[in-house]
C-alpha positions as CSV (number, residue, x, y, z in Angstrom):
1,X,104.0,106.2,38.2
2,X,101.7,106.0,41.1
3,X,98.7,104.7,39.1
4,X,100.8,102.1,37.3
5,X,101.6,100.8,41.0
6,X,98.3,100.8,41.9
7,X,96.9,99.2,38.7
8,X,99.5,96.7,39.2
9,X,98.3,95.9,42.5
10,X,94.6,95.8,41.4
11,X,95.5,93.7,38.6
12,X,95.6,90.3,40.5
13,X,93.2,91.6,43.5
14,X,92.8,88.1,45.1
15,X,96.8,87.9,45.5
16,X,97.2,91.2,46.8
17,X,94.7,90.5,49.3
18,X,96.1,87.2,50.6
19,X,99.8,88.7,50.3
20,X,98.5,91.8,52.7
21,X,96.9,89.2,54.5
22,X,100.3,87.1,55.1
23,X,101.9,90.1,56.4
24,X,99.0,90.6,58.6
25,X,99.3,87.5,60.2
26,X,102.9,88.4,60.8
27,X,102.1,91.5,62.4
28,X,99.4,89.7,64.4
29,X,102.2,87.7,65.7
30,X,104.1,90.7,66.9
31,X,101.8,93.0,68.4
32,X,99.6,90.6,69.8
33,X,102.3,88.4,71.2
34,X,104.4,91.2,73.1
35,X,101.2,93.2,73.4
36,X,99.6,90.4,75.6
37,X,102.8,89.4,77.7
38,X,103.4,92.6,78.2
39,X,99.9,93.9,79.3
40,X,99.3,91.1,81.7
41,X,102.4,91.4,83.6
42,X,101.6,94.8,83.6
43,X,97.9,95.0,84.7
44,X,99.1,92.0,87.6
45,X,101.9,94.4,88.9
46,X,99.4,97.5,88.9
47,X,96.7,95.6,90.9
48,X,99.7,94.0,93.6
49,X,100.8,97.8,93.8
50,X,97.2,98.9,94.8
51,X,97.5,98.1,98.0
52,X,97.6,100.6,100.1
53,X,101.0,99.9,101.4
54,X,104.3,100.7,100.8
55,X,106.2,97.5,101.4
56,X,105.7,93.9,100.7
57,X,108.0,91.8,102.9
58,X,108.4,88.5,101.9
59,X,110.7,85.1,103.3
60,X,114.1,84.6,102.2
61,X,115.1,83.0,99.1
62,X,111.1,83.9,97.5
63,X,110.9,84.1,93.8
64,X,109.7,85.8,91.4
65,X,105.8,86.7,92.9
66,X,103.9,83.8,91.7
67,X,102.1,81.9,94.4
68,X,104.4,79.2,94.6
69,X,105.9,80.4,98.0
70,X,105.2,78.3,101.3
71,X,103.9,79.8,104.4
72,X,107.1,80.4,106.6
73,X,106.9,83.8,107.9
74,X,105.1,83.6,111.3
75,X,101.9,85.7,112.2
76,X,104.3,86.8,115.5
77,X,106.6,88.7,113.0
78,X,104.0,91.2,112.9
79,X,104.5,92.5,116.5
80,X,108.0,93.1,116.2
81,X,107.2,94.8,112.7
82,X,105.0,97.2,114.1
83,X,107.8,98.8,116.7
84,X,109.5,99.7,114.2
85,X,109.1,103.9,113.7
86,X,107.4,104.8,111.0
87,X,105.2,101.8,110.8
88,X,101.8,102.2,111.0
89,X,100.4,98.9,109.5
90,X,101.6,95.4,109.2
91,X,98.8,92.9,107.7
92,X,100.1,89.2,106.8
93,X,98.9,87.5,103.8
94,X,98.7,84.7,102.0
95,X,99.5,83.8,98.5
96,X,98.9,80.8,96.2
97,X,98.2,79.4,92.9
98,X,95.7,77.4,92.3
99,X,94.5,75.6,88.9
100,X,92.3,78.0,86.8
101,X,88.8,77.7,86.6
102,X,89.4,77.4,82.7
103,X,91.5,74.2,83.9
104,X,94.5,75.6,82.0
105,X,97.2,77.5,83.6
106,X,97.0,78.7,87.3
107,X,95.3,81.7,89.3
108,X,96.7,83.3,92.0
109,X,94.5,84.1,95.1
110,X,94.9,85.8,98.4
111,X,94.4,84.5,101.7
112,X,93.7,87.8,104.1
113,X,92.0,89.0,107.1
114,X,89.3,91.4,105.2
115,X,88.8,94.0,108.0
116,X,92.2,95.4,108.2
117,X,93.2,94.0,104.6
118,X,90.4,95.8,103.0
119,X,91.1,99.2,105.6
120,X,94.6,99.2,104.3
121,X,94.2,98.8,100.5
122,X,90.8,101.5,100.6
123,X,88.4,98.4,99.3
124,X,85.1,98.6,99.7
125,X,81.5,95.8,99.2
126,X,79.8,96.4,96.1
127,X,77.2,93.6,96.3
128,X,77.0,91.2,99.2
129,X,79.0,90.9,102.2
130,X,82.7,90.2,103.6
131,X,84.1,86.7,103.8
132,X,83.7,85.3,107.3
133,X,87.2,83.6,109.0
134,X,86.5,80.2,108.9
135,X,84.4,79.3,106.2
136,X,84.8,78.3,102.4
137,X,83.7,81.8,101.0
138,X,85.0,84.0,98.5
139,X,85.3,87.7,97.4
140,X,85.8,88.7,93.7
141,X,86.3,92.1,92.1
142,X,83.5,93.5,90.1
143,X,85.9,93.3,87.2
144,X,86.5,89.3,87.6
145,X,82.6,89.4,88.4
146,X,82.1,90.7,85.2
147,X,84.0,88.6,82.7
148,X,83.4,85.1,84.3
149,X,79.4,86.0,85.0
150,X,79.5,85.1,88.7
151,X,76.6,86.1,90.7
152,X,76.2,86.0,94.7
153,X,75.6,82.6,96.3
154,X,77.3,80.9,93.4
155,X,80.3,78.7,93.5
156,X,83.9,78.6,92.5
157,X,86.2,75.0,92.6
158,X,89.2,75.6,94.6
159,X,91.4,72.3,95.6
160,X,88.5,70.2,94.5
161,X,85.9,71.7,97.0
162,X,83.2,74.3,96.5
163,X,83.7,78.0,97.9
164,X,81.0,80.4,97.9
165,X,81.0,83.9,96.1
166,X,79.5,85.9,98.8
167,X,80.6,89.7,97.8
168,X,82.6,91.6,95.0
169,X,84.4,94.8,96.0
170,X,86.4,97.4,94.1
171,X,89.0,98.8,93.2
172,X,90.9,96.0,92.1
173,X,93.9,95.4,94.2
174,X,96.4,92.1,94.8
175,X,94.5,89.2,93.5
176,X,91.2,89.1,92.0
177,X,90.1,86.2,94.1
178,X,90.2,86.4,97.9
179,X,89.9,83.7,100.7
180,X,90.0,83.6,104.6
181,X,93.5,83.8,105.8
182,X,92.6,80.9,108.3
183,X,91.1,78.4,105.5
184,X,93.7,79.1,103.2
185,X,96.6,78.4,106.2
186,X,94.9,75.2,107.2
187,X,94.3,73.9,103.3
188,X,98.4,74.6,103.1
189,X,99.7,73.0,106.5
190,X,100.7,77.2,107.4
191,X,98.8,77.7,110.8
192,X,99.9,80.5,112.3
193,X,102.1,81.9,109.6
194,X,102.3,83.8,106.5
195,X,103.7,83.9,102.9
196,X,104.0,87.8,103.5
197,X,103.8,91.1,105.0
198,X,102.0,94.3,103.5
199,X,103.5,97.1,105.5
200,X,102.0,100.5,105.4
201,X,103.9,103.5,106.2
202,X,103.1,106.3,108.4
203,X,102.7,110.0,106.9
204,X,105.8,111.8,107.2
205,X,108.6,108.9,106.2
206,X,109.8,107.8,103.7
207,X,109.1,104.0,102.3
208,X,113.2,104.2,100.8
209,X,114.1,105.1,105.0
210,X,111.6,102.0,106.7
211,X,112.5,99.4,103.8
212,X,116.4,100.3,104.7
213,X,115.7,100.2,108.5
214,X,114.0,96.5,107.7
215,X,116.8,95.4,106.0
216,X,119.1,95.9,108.7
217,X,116.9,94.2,111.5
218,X,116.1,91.6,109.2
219,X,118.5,91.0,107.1
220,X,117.3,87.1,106.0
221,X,113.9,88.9,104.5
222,X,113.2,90.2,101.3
223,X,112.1,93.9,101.4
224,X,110.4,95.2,98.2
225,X,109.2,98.4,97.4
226,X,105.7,98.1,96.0
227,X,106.1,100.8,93.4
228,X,109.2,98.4,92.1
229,X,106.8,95.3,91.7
230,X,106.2,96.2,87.9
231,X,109.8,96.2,87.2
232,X,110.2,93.0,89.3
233,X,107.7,91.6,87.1
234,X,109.2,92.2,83.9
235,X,112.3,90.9,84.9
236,X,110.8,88.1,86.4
237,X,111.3,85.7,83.4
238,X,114.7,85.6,82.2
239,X,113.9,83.8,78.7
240,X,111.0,86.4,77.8
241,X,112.7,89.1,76.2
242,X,114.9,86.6,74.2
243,X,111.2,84.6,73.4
244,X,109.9,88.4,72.1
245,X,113.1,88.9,70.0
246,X,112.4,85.2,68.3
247,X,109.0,86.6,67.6
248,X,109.8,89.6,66.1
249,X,112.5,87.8,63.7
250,X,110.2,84.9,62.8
251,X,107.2,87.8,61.8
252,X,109.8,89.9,59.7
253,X,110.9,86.7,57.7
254,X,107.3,85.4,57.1
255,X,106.9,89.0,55.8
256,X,109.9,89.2,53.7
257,X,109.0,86.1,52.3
258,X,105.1,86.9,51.2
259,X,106.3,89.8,50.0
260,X,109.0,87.9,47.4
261,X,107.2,85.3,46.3
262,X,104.7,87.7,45.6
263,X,106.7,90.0,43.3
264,X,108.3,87.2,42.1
265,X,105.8,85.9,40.8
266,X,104.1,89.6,39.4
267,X,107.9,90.4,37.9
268,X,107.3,87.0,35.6
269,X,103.7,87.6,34.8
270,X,104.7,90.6,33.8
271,X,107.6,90.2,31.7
272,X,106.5,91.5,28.2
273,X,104.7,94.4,30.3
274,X,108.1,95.0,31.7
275,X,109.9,94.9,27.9
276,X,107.4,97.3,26.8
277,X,108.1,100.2,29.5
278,X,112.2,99.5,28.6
279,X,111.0,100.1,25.0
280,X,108.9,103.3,25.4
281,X,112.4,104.5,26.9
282,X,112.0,103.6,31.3
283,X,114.8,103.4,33.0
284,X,116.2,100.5,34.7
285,X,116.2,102.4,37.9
286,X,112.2,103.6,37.6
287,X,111.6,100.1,36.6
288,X,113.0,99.1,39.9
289,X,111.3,101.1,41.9
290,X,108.3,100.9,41.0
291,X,108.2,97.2,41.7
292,X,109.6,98.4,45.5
293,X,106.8,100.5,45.8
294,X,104.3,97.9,45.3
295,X,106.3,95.6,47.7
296,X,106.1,98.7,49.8
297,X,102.6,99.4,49.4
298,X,101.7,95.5,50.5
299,X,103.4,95.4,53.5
300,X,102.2,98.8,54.7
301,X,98.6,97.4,53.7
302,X,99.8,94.3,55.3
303,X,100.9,96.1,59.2
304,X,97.5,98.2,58.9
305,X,95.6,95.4,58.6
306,X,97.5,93.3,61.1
307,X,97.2,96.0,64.1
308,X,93.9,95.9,63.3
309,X,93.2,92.9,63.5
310,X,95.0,92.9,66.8
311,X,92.5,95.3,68.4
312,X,89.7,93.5,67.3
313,X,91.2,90.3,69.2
314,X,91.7,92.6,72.2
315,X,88.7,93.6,72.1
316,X,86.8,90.0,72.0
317,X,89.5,88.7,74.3
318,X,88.3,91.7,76.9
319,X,84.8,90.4,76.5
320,X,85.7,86.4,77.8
321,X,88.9,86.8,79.9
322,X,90.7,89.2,82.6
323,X,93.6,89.5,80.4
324,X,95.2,92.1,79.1
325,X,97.0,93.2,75.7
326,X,99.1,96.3,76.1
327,X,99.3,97.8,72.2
328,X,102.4,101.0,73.0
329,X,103.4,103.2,70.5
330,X,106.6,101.9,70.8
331,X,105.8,98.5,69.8
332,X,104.1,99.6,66.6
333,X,107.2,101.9,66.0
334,X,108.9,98.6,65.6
335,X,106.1,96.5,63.9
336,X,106.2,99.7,61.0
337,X,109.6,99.2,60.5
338,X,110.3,95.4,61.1
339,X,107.1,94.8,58.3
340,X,108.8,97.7,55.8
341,X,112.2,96.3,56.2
342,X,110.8,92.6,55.3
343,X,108.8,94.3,52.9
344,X,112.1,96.2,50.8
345,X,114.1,92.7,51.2
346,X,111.5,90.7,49.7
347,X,110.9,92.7,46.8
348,X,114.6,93.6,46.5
349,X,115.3,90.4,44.3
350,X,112.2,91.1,42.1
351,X,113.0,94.5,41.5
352,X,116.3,93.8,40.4
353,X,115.2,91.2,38.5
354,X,112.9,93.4,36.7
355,X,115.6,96.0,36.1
356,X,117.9,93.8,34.4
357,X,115.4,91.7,32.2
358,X,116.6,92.6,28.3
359,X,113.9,94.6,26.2
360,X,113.9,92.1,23.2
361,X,114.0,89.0,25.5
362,X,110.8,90.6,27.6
363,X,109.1,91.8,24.1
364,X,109.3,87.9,23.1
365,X,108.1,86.4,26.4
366,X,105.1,84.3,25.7
């Protein structure tokens, strides 16, 4: 039985291979899609979380964490932040979005003082030096360095005006690219202020017992918990998980669909082959399934071949962009059985087709 399926499938080699590689492209869709939304979101929230503090306090009425706040928190705050007990850093950022240097989509960057910024969050120079206060200068992290080929001394367009790269530091943490507090607060119209606080807390309390004690003396605030910024993330677009969902049904009927017209089309060819095997005594049943199994054995050929294709892309993407695909077991859980499922309905007709084609009509089948 298993060398009939086989021989079938080796009978018509060029349509096998573009019916595996329909189902590929489906699977493409899925992993790569979710892998890449969720990855990036992922690898963003990890790098805000690397701070070094505990608590990011942000203005009232801020959403999501995407760079479109204003400055309206001001640098003064940070004095009555610090008498709080338990408090043993306050360090006021800034946060925006500026066009990428791709010119599509946006980048966020940070606007910080690097001496206590970089104390807090454990950075350190790799190559270079520190952005002075007051001028156009910019850090990057050696893994930004990396995929966009900066080198020291060169430049990077931000609002239509040269800054210079003049130092990349590690680990990653917050944005990638970073700016003088002070020329990103006059570039904005926010002297003086802040889009937020990083708050660090002392040894000995809890983050839970100072972000409840800032919530009472500042109730108008948001008060976030950095280890909660990947779940704020994820939940910060409503639509996505609906958008994933569309994704997955639109893969699984492009599936289904290869995987009939395919079988379709090898029940007809084959319809004296099929009179024949009823003749020598088959079973409508075997009959049946053995046209499954080779709708089966397509999309199982068909999900291999799509998740690899998926690394590969990951893997070139790695080499010319920052972003990341996130490929979880869980998601190819699904992708196995989303592609099979598409597979067993698209070869469902075909194989009952098959079954219940009449021996002396099929031996006569020109």
């Amino acid at each position: 039985m298993d060398n009939l399926v086989f021989s079938n499938m080796l009978h018509r080699p060029a349509r096998t291979a573009v019916s595996v590689l329909g189902i590929a492209v489906g699977v493409l869709l899925i992993v790569f899609t979710i892998g890449l939304s969720n990855g990036t979101m992922r690898e963003r929230a990890a790098r805000e979380a690397n701070v070094g503090a505990e608590i990011f306090f942000r203005a009232s009425g801020s959403l999501g964490i995407s760079g479109s706040e204003s400055f309206r928190l001001p640098i003064a705050l940070k004095r009555s932040l610090e008498k709080i007990e338990g408090v043993q850093a306050v360090i006021p950022i800034g946060q925006t979005s500026v066009e990428a240097d791709s010119n599509t989509g946006s980048r966020l960057i940070d606007g910080v003082n690097f001496a206590e910024y970089a104390e807090t969050a454990g950075l350190a120079i790799i190559e270079g030096r520190a952005i002075s206060d007051q001028n156009n200068e910019v850090l990057v992290d050696t893994g930004f360095q990396k995929q966009k080929k900066y080198k020291i001394g060169d430049t990077m367009k931000l609002w239509d005006r040269d800054f210079t790269v003049v130092g990349t530091y590690e680990p990653a943490a917050g944005a990638r690219v970073k700016i003088p507090l002070n020329v990103m607060q006059q570039q904005l119209g926010g002297e003086d202020k802040a889009s937020a606080f990083l708050i660090k807390v002392k040894s000995g309390f809890e983050p839970e017992q100072i972000a409840e004690t800032l919530h009472n003396q500042f109730p108008d605030n948001q008060i976030l918990l950095t280890k909660d910024l990947e779940e704020l993330y994820m939940s910060s677009i409503p639509a996505l998980g609906v958008f994933l969902d569309v994704v997955i049904g639109v893969a699984a009927v492009i599936s289904a669909l290869v995987v009939l017209l395919t079988m379709y089309t090898t029940v007809t060819e084959r319809t004296r082959q099929i009179g024949i095997m009823k003749s020598l005594g088959m079973s409508n049943p075997k009959i049946a399934w053995t046209i499954t199994q080779e709708a089966l054995l397509i999309s199982f050929f068909g999900i291999v071949g799509g998740i690899l294709l998926t690394v590969i892309l990951r893997f070139l993407l790695s080499k010319v962009t920052t972003l990341e695909v996130e490929i979880s077991p869980l998601v190819l859980a699904i992708t196995m059985a989303v592609g099979l499922l598409g597979g067993a309905v698209g070869g469902l007709y075909p194989a009952l087709r098959a079954a219940r084609l009449d021996a002396v009509e099929a031996l006569s089948y020109e």
